[in-house]
N, C-alpha and C positions, 0 to 999 in steps of 0.2 A: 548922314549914312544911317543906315537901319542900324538898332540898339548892336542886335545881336550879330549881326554877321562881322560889327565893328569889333564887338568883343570876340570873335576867331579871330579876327584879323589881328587886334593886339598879342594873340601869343604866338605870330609870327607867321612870318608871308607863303599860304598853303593855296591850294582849290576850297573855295568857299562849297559848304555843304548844299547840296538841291535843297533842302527842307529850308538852310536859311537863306537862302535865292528865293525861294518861293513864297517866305513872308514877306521879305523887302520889296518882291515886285507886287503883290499883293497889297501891301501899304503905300508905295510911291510910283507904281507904276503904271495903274490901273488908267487915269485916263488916258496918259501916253497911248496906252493899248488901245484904248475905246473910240479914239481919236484915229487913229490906222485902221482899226476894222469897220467901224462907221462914218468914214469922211463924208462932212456936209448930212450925215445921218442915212448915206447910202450903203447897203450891206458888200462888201468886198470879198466874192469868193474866193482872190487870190490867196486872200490876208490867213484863211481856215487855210487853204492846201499848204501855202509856204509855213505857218506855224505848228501845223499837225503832220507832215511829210515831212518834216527835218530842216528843211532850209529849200533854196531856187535850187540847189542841184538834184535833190528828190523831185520837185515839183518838174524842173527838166523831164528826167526820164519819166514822171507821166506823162506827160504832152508829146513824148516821140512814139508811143502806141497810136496808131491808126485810128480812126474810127472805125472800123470794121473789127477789128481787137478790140477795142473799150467796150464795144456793144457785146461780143461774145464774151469776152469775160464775165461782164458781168449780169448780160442771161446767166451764165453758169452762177453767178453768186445767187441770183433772186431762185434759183432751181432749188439753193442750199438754204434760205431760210426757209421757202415754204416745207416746212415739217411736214403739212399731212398730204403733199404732192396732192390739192386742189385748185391752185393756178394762181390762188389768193395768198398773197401775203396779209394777216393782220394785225392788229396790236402787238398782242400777245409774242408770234413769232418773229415780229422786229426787235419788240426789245429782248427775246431771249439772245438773238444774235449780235446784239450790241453788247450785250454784258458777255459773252464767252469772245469777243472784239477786243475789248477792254482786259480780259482776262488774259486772252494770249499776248499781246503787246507786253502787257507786263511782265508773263514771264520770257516772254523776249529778252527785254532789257536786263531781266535778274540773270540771265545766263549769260550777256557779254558781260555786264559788268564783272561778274563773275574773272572772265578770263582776265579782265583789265587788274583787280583785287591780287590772286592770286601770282604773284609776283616770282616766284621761283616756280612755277608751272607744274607743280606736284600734289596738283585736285583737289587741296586744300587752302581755302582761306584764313589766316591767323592774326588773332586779334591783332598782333602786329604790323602785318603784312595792311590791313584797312586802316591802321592809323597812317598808315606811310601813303595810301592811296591820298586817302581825304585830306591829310594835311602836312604828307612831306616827311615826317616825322612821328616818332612815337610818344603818345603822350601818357602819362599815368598821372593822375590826380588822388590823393588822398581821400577816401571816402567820409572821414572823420572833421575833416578840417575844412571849413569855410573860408572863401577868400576876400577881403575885405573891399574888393570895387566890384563895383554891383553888376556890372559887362561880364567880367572875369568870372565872377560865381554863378551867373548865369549860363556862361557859356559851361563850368563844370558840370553844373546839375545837369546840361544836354547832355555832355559828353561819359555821366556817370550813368546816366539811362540808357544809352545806348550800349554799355560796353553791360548791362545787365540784360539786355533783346538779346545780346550778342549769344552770352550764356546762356540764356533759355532757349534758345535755336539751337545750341551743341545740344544734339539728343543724346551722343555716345560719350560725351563728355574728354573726345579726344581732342588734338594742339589746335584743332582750328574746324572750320565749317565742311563739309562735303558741300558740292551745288546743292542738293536738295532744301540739305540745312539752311544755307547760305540765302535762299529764296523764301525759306520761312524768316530769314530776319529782314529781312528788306518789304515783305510782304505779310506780317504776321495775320492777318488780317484773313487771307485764303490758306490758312493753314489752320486744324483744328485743337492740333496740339499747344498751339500759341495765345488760343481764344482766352482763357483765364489769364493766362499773362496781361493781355492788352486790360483786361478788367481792372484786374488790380495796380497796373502802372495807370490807369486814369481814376481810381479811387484815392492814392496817392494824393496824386497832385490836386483835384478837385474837392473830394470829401476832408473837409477843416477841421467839421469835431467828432469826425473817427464814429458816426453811425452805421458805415458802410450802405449810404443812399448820399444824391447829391440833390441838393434843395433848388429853389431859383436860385436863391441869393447866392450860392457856394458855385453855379450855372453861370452866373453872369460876374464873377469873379470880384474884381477890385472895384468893380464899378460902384461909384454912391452919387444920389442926384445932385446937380447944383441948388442949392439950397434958394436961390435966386431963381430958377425957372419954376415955369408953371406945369412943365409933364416934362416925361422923358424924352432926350432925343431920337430921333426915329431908329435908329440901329438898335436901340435898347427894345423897344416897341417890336421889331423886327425878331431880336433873339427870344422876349417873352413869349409870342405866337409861336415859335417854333420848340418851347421848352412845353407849353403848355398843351399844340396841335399835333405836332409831327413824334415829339420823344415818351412823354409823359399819356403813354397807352392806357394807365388804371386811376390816371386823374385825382391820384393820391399828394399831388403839389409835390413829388419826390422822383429823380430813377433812379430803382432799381438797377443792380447788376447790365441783365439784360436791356433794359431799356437804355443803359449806359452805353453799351455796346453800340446801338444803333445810333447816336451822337458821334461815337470815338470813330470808328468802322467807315472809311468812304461808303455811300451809300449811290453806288454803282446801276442799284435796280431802278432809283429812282430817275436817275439823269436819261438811264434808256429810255426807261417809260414815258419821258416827256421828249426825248427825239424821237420816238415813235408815232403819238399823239402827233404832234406836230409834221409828219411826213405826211399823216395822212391826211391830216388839215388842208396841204399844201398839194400833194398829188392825187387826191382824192377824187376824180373827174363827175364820176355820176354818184356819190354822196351815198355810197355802202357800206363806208365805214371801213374798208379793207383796198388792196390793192392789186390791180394784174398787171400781169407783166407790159400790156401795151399801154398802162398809165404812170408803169418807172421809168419805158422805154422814152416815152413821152414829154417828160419831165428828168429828162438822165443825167442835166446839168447841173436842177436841183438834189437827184441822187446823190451825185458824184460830191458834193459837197456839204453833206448830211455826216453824223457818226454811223450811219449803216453801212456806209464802204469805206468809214474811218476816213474819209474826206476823199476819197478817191485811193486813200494808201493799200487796198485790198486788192486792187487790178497790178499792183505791182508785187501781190507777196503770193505766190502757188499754194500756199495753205489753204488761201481764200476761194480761189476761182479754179484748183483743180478736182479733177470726176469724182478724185476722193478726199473727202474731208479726215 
């Protein structure tokens, strides 16, 4: 079992947290996965709709639209990225509408949970109220005091970070979160006022001798080489190039605050810009770099399973494909 979702689990039987769902399938699940979306190394569009539409009962109600509906709708969707209404979709306006995609889904989700959180239904979420959500129960841990099995301390120091987002989200510093608040802790990330927050909860935990920059070495954490090999293992190779090409903007061997930021921060721009890229790789017909509408139409299956209709989930949400945005 994963380190840490075993240590929630030891202080007693809750709903495990998405964040530690999302490392353990990340550590132990990944081929499983890889192995269902590319059987025999064939791409599996079902595998994208039933995993990004929710499960077969979303994927159901897309397949009971018509072809003559899937096509209008989602004319109506390619209407709404082309921004400068010239017939062309390009780069540019794929990925801005992949990232404002990504952007609404989430605060989707931030406003049921919301309802789900708020347990006595009076428009406030209370630190209490989300411990009983997440684990049944209310917990308070000792700030002062360490707990001596290494699961157990671990899982404190999550749950002591958390209940400090919790308090930096209260802006009015009243018993519990408004939605809005409550959206900036689940999402600090798209919220301005949380931006130094997130900084200094990852200077914290990363910067070791308190310079306030995080080096490679403090970058790549615990990691120290087998003494026995001759280079590093490729993941390590892997995270160097990305400390050195993608984070480390001033090539100073350090990041900065901000260059920290773009490490801590999902980096949303970049995942569109490479679904974009690759749309048009893919429905690209006569090689202009950009897209019309009779080269989506064309290609609509490849569309429809793409993050530009969020795998298809856009022909089923009105936000996406009605006159008004």
């Amino acid at each position: 079992m994963c380190p840490r979702l075993a240590s929630a689990m030891r202080l007693g039987p809750r709903p495990a947290t998405l964040g530690l769902l999302l490392l353990c399938a990340a550590a132990a699940g990944a081929g499983e996965a890889e192995e269902l979306h590319y059987p025999q190394g064939e791409h599996r569009a079902d595998y994208d709709r039933e995993a990004l539409l929710g499960g077969k009962e979303e994927v159901d109600e897309y397949v009971k639209l018509t072809p003559e509906e899937q096509h209008k709708r989602l004319q109506s969707i390619i209407k709404k990225i082309d921004l400068d209404s010239d017939g062309f979709l390009t780069e540019s306006e794929l990925s801005s509408w992949i990232q404002m995609s990504f952007k609404h889904y989430a605060m989707q989700e931030a406003k049921q949970q919301f309802v789900e959180y708020d347990k006595n239904s009076d428009g406030i979420v209370s630190w209490d109220e989300y411990n009983i959500q997440m684990y049944d129960r209310v917990i308070d841990f000792d700030e002062n005091t360490a707990l001596d099995d290494t699961e157990e301390e671990s899982f404190r120091q999550l749950h002591l970070k958390d209940k400090k987002r919790f308090e930096k989200a209260n802006q009015d510093s009243g018993p519990g979160l408004n939605l809005e608040e409550f959206i900036a802790f689940e999402h600090p990330e798209e919220v301005d006022y949380m931006t130094e927050f997130v900084i200094q909860e990852a200077l914290e935990e990363h910067d070791k001798n308190g310079d306030g920059f995080v080096s490679l070495e403090e970058f790549l954490g615990d990691y120290r080489r087998d003494p026995t090999a001759n280079e590093d293992p490729e993941w390590i190779l892997v995270e160097k190039d990305r400390f050195l090409n993608d984070y480390d903007k001033d090539a100073d061997g350090r990041l900065d605050p901000q260059e920290l930021l773009s490490w801590v921060v999902p980096n949303n721009q970049g995942i569109a810009q490479e679904e974009a890229l690759h749309l048009i790789d893919e429905v690209d017909l006569n090689s202009d770099r950009k897209l019309s509408e009779a080269e989506i139409l064309e290609n609509q299956d490849l569309f429809l399973t793409s993050e530009a209709t969020d795998y298809g989930r856009q022909l089923q949400d009105e936000y996406f494909y009605h006159d008004e945005l």
